[in-house]
BAZA-222605 format. One record per residue (C-alpha): y negated, x, z. Coordinates in nm, 2 decimals, m for minus. Layout:
N
<r py="Y" px="X" pz="Z"/>
...
% end
This chain:
198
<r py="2.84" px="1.83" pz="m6.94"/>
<r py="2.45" px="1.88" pz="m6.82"/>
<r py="2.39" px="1.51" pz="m6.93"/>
<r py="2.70" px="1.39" pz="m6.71"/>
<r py="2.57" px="1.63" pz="m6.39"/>
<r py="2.20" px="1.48" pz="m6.47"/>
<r py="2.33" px="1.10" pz="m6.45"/>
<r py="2.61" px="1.14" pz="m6.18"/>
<r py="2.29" px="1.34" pz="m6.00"/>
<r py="2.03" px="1.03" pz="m6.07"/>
<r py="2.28" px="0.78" pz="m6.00"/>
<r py="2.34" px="0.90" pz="m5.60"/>
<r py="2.01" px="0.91" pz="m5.56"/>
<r py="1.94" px="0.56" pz="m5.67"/>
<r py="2.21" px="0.44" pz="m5.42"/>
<r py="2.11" px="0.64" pz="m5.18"/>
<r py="1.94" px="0.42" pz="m4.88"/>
<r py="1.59" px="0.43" pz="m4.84"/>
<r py="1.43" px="0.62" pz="m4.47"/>
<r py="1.64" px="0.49" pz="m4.19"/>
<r py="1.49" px="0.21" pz="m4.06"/>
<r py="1.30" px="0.31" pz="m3.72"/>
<r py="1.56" px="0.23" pz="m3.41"/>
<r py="1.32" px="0.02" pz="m3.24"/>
<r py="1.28" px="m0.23" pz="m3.52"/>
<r py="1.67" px="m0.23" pz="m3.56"/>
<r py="1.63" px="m0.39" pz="m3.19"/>
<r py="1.50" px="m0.75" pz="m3.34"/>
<r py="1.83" px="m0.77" pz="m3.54"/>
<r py="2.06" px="m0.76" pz="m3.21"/>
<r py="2.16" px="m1.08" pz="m3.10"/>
<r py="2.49" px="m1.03" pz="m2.93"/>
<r py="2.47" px="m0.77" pz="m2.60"/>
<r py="2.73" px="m0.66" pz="m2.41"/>
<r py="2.62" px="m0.53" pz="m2.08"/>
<r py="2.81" px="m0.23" pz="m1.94"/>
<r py="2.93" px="m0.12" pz="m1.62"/>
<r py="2.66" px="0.11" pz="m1.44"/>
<r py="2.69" px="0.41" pz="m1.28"/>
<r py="2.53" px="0.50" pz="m0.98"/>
<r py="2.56" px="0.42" pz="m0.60"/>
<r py="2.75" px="0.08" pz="m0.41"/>
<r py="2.46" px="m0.11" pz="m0.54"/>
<r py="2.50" px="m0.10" pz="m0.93"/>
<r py="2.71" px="m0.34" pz="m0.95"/>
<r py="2.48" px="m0.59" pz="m0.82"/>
<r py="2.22" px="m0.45" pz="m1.02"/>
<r py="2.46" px="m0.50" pz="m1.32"/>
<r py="2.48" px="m0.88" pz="m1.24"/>
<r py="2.11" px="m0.93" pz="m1.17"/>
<r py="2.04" px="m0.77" pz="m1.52"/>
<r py="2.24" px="m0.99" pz="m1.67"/>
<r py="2.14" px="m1.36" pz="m1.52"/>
<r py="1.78" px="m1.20" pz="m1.57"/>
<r py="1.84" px="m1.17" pz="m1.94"/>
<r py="2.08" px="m1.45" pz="m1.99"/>
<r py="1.75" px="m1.67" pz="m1.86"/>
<r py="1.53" px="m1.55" pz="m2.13"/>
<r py="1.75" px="m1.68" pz="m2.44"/>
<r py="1.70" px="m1.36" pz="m2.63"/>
<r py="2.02" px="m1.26" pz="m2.67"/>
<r py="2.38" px="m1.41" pz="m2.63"/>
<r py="2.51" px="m1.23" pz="m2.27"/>
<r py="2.94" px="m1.16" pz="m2.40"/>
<r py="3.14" px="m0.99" pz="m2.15"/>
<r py="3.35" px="m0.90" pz="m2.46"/>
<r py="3.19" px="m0.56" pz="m2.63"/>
<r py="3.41" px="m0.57" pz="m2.92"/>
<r py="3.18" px="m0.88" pz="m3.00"/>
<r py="2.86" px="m0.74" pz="m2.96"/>
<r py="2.57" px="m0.60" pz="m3.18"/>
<r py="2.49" px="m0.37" pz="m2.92"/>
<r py="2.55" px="m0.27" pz="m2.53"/>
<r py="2.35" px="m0.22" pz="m2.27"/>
<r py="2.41" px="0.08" pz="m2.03"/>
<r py="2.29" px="0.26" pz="m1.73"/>
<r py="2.28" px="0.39" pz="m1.42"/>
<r py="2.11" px="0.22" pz="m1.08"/>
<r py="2.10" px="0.26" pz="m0.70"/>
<r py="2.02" px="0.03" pz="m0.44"/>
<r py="1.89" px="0.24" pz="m0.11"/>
<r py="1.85" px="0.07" pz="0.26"/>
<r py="1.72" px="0.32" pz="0.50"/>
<r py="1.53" px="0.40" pz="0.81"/>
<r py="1.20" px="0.58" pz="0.77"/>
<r py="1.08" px="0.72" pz="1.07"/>
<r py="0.74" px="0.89" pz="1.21"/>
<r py="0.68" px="1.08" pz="1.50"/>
<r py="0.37" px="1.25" pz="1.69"/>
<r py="0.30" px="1.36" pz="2.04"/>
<r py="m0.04" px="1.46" pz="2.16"/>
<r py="m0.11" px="1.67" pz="2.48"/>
<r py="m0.42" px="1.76" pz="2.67"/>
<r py="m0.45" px="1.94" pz="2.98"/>
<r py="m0.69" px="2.09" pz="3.20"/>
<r py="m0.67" px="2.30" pz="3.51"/>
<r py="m0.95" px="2.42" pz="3.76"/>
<r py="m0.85" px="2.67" pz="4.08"/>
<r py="m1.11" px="2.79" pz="4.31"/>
<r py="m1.02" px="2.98" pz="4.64"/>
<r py="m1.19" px="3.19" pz="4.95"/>
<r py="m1.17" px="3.36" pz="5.26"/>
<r py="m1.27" px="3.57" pz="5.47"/>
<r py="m1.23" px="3.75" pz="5.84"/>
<r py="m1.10" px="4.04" pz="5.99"/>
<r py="m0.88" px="4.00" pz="6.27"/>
<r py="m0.64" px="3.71" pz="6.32"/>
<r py="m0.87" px="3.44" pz="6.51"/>
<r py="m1.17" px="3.48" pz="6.30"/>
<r py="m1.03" px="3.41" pz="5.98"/>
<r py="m1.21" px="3.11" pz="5.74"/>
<r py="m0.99" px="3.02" pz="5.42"/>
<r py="m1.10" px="2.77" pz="5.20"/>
<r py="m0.92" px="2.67" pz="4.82"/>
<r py="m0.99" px="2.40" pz="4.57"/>
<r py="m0.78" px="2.27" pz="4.28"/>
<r py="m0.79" px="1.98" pz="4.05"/>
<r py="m0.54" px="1.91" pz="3.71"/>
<r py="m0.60" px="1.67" pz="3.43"/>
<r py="m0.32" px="1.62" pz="3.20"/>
<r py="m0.30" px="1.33" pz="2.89"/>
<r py="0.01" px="1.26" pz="2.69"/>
<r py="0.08" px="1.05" pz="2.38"/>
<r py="0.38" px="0.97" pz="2.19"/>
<r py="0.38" px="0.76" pz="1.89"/>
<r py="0.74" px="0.65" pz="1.70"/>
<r py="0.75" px="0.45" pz="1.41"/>
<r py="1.10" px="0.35" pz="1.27"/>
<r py="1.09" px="0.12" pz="0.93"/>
<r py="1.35" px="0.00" pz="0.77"/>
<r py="1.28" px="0.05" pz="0.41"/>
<r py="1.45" px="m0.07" pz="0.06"/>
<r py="1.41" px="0.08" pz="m0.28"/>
<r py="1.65" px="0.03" pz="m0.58"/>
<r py="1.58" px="0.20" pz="m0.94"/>
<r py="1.77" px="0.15" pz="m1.25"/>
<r py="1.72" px="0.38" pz="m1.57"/>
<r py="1.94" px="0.14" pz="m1.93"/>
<r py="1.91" px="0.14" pz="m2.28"/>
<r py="2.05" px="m0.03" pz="m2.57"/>
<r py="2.31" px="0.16" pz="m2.76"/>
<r py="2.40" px="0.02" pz="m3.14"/>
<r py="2.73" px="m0.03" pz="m3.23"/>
<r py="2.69" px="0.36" pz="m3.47"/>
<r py="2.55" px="0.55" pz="m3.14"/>
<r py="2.19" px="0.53" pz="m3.19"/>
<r py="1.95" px="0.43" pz="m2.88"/>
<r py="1.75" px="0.12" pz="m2.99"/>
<r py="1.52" px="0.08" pz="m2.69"/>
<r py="1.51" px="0.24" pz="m2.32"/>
<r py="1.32" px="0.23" pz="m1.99"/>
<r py="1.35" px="0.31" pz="m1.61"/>
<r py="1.28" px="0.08" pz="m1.37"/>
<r py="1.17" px="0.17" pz="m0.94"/>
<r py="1.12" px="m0.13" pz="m0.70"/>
<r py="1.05" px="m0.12" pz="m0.31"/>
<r py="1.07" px="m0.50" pz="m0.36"/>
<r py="0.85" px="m0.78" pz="m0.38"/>
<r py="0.71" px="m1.00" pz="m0.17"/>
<r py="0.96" px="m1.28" pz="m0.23"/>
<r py="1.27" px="m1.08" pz="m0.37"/>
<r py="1.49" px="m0.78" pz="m0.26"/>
<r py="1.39" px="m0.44" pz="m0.44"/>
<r py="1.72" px="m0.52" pz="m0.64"/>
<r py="1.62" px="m0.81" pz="m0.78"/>
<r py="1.31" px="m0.74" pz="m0.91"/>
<r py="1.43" px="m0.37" pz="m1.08"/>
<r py="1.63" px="m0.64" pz="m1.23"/>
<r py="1.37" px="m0.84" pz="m1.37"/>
<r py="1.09" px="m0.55" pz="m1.41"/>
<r py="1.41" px="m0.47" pz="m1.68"/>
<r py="1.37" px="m0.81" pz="m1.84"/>
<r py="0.99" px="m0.80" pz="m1.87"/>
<r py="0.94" px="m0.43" pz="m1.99"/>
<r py="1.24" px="m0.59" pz="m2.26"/>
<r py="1.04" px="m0.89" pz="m2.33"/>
<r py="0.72" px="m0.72" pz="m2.37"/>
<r py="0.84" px="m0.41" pz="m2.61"/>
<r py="0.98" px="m0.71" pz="m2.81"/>
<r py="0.72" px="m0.92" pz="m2.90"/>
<r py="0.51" px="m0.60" pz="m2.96"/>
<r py="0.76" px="m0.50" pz="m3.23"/>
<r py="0.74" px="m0.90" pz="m3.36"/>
<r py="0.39" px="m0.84" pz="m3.36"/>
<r py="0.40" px="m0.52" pz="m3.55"/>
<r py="0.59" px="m0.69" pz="m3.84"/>
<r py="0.42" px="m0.95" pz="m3.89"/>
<r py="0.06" px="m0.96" pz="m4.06"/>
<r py="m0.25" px="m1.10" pz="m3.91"/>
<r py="m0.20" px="m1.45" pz="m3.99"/>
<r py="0.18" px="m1.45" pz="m3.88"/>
<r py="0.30" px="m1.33" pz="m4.18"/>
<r py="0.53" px="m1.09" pz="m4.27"/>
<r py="0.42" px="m0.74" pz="m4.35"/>
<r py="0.64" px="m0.58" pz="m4.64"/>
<r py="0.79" px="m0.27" pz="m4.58"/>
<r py="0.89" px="0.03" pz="m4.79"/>
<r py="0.81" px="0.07" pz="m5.18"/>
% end
């Protein structure tokens, strides 16, 4: 009876998996992403579509509007803001100087004299900008739950694109970039693989 306990004992623990593999690394095995619907303001949609020509144009994975397909998902939440900043500031200076006299002491002889002078300086300054942020915070979920990889994303936007549209690629590179250092991580010095695990 011990020597049955002792083998069944020995023999789940030899099919028992090793660690878990680390989430991120489980990231280089997704090729399939479905991209879900955000949450967030009037604007996520559009953010939603951006991501997803941004990633479609790197080749990393294939974009499938069908999640039942795909290794993993990507999901979120983004806003797109358009609003008016405005700045305001009034500045007053004034001064004032009175000087009066007289003198007399019936009706005919009287002498009066009075001096005044004023200075006053106003300024008002109003600045009204229009201004145009957009943020998005997505991950990649596997198929069993787990988070593989995550960021957060601001943009006022760029010089050449609306703050939506680069959010939407900032996504892409920060994706791109935590990629290749997880390629790089697995691989040896000279390109080759490292081995993990015993």
């Amino acid at each position: 009876m011990n020597g049955a306990l002792v083998l069944a004992a020995w023999l789940a623990w030899q099919g028992a998996p090793a660690e878990e593999e680390d989430p991120a690394v489980r990231l280089l095995g997704v090729r399939r992403l479905y991209i879900d619907r955000f949450g967030g303001g009037e604007g996520a949609a559009q953010i939603r579509d951006m991501v997803i020509a941004s990633l479609q144009r790197t080749g990393l994975f294939v974009i499938t509007e069908n999640p039942e397909r795909a290794d993993a998902v990507l999901r979120g939440s983004a806003e797109d803001l358009v609003f008016t900043e405005v700045f305001q500031s009034g500045e007053a200076v004034g001064a004032r100087t009175n000087a009066s006299g007289g003198r007399g002491t019936s009706v005919r002889n009287r002498v009066y004299g009075a001096l005044g002078a004023g200075v006053n300086e106003n300024e008002n300054i109003r600045f009204q900008e229009r201004r145009h942020e957009a943020s998005a915070s997505v991950r990649i979920v596997a198929r069993d739950g787990d988070v593989l990889w995550s960021t957060t994303q601001e943009s006022q936007g760029a010089k050449f694109r609306s703050a939506s549209a680069d959010v939407a690629d900032r996504i892409t590179r920060q994706l791109v970039a935590d990629l290749e250092k997880l390629r790089s991580r697995r691989s040896g010095p000279a390109g080759q693989a490292v081995r993990e695990g015993p």
